[in-house]
C-alpha positions in Angstrom: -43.6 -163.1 1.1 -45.5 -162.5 -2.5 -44.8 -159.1 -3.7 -48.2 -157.1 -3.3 -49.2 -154.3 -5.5 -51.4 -151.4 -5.4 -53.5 -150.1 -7.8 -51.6 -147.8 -9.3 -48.7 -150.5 -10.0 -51.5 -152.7 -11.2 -52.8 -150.4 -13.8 -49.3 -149.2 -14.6 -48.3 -153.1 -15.6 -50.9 -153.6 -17.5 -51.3 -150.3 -19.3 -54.4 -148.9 -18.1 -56.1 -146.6 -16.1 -56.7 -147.1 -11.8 -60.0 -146.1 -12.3 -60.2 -149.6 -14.3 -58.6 -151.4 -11.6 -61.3 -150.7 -9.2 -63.8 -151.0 -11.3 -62.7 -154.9 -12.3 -62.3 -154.8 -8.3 -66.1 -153.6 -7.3 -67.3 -156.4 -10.5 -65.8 -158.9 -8.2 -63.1 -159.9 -10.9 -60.3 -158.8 -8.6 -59.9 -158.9 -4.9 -57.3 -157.6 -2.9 -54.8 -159.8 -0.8 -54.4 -157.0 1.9 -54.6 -153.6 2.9 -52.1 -150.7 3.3 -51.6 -149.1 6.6 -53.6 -145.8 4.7 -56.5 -148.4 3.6 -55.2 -148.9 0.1 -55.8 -151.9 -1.7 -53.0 -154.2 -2.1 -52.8 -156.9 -5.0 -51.0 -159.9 -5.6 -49.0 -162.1 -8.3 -52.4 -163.9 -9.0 -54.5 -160.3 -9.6 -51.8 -159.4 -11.3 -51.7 -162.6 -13.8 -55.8 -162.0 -13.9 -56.0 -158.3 -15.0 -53.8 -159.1 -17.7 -56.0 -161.9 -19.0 -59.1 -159.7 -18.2 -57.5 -157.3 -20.7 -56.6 -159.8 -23.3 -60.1 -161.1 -23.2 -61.4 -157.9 -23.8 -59.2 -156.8 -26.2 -60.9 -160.1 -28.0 -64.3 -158.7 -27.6 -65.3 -160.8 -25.0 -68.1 -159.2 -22.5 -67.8 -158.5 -18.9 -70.1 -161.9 -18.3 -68.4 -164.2 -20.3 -65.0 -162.5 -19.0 -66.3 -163.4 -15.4 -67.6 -167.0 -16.5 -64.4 -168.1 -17.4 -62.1 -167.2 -14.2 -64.7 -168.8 -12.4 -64.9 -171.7 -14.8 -63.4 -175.2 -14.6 -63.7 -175.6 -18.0 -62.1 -172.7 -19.7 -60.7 -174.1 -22.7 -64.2 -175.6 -23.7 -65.7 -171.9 -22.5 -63.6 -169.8 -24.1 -63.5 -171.7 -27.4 -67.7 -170.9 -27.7 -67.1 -167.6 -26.4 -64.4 -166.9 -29.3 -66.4 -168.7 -31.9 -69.4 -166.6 -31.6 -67.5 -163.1 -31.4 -65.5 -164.8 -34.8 -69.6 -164.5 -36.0 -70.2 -161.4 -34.8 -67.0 -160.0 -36.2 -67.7 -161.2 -39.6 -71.2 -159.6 -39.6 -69.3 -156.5 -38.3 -66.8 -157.1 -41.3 -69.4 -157.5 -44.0 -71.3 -154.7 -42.9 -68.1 -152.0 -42.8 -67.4 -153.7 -46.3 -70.7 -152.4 -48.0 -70.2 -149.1 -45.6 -66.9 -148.4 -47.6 -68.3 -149.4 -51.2 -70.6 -146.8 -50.5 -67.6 -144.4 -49.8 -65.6 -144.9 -52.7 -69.0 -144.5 -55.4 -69.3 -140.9 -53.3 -65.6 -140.1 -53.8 -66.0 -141.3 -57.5 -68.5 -139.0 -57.8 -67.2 -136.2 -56.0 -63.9 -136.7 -58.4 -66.3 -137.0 -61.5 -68.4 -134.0 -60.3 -71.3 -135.8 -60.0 -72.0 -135.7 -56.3 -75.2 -134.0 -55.5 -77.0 -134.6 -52.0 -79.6 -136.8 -54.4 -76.9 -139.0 -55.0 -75.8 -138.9 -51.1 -79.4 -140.4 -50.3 -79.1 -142.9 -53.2 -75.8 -143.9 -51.9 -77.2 -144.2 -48.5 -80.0 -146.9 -49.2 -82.4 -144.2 -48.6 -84.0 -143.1 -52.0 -85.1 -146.4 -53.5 -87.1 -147.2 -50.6 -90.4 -144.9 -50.7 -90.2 -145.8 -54.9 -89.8 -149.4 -54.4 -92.6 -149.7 -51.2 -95.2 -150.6 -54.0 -93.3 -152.9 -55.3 -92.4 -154.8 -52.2 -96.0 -154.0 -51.0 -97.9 -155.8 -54.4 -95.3 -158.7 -54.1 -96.3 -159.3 -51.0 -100.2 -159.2 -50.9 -99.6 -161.5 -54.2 -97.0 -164.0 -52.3 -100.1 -164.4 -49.1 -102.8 -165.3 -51.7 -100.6 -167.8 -53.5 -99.6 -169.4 -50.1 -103.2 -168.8 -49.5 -104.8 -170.8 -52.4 -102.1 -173.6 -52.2 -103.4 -173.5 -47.9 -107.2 -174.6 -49.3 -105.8 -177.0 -51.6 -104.5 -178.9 -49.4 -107.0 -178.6 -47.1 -110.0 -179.6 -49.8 -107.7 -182.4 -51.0 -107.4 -183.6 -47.2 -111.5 -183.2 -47.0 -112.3 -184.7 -50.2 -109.2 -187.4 -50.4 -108.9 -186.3 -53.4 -105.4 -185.2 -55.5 -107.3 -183.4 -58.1 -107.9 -180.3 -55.3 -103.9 -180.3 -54.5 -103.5 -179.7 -58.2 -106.4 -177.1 -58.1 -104.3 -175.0 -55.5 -100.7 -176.1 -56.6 -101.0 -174.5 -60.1 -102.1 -171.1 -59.7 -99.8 -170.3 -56.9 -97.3 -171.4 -59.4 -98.6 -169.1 -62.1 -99.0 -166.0 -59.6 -95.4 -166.9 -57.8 -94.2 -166.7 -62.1 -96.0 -163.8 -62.5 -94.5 -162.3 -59.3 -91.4 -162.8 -60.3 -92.2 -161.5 -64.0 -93.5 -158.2 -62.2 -90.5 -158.4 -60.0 -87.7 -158.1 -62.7 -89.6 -155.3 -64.5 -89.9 -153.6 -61.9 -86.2 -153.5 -59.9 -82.4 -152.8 -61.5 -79.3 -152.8 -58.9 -76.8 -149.9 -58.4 -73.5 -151.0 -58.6 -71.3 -149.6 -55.5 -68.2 -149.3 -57.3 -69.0 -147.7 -60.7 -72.6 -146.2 -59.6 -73.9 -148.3 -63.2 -77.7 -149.3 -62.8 -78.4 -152.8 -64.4 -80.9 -155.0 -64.4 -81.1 -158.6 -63.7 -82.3 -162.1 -65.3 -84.5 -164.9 -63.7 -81.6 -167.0 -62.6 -79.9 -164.2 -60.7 -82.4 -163.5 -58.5 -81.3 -167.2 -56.9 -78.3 -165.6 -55.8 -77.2 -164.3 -52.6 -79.0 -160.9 -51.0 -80.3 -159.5 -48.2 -83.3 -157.3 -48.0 -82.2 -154.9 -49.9 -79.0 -155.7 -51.9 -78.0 -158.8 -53.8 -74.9 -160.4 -54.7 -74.3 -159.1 -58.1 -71.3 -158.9 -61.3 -71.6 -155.6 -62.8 -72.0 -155.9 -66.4 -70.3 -152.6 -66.5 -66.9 -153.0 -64.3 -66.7 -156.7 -63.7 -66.7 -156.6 -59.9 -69.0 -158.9 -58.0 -70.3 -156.9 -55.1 -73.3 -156.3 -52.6 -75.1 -154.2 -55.7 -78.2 -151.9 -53.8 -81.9 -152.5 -54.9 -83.2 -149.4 -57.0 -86.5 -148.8 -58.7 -87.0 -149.0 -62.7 -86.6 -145.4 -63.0 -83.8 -144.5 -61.0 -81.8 -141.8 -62.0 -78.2 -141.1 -61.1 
């Protein structure tokens, strides 16, 4: 006869609490072989062997669906590799996101060892105190980027109405000149904060093709060397 186990045992094998046990049980993700003369729950070799993979999977960050998609799935090597490949993405963007988090810690404990450290700096630090000083900025950039697409929108459409190249050209060239202009205004009117050192720098046209998200770019401080996620700050930011 296979050994049966209660839930107690079960949890105790597999290092966690009974209150887990039944609550993989009333998910459906375990199912009890028999019962006690008392009414307890009895589990088997197989339960046993499926709690244990339950707990790896979440230990991998797998969720309870995609946990209960693969016991019930034929496939499971094909299954699992998707599920693992996306939680590789998500842990990544988790990675890169805890990454910036502590470049912001150590340019507060340089500070606070420096004796700089004020709760202006904390907000700067933060992503917080550029933003109300640079919401012109972004706000001019972007009423200028929608008339350039704009313009270049009836060029097109006059050259399709006319059949004629000379109204393309008509559209083309000033959204050129006011997406140049943009741009112009653009490096005028940002620097970036390096993380690391807290130096504010501004940037040429070439590396505002690199890397950034919304409000950090991919940046080498002139100052320390290091290439880092370097935070957006207005023209006359102040440390």
């Amino acid at each position: 006869m296979e050994k049966q186990y209660s839930s107690g045992e079960l949890a105790s094998f597999c290092e966690v609490s009974v209150r887990t046990v039944q609550f993989y049980d009333k998910q459906g993700l375990l199912k009890p072989v028999a019962y006690s003369e008392g009414n307890r729950r009895l589990y088997g070799e197989s339960e046993l062997f499926a709690l244990k993979l339950i707990c790896s999977y979440k230990a991998l960050g797998l969720s309870l669906g995609e946990i209960r998609k693969l016991l019930t799935s034929e496939n499971k090597t094909s299954l699992l590799s998707d599920f693992l490949h996306a939680q590789a993405l998500k842990t990544k963007e988790e990675l890169s996101k805890n990454e910036r988090k502590l470049q912001k810690i150590n340019l507060l404990c340089s500070r606070i060892q420096n004796n700089e450290l004020s709760d202006d700096a904390v907000l700067t630090v933060s992503e917080l105190l550029n933003k109300k000083s640079l919401k012109k900025t972004h706000a001019v950039m972007l009423a200028w980027g929608i008339a350039a697409d704009l313009v270049q929108i009836a060029g097109i459409a006059l050259a399709a109405w006319f059949k004629s190249w000379a109204w393309l050209a008509a559209g083309y060239v000033p959204a050129v000149i006011i997406c140049a202009a943009l741009t112009l205004y653009y490096l005028k009117s940002v620097k970036y904060l390096c993380p690391l050192c807290g130096h504010v720098f501004g940037i040429s046209f070439k590396q505002t093709l690199g890397r950034h998200t919304p409000t950090t770019r991919l940046l080498t401080c002139p100052h320390c060397g290091v290439k880092s996620n370097c935070t957006e700050v207005s023209t006359d930011y102040k440390k």
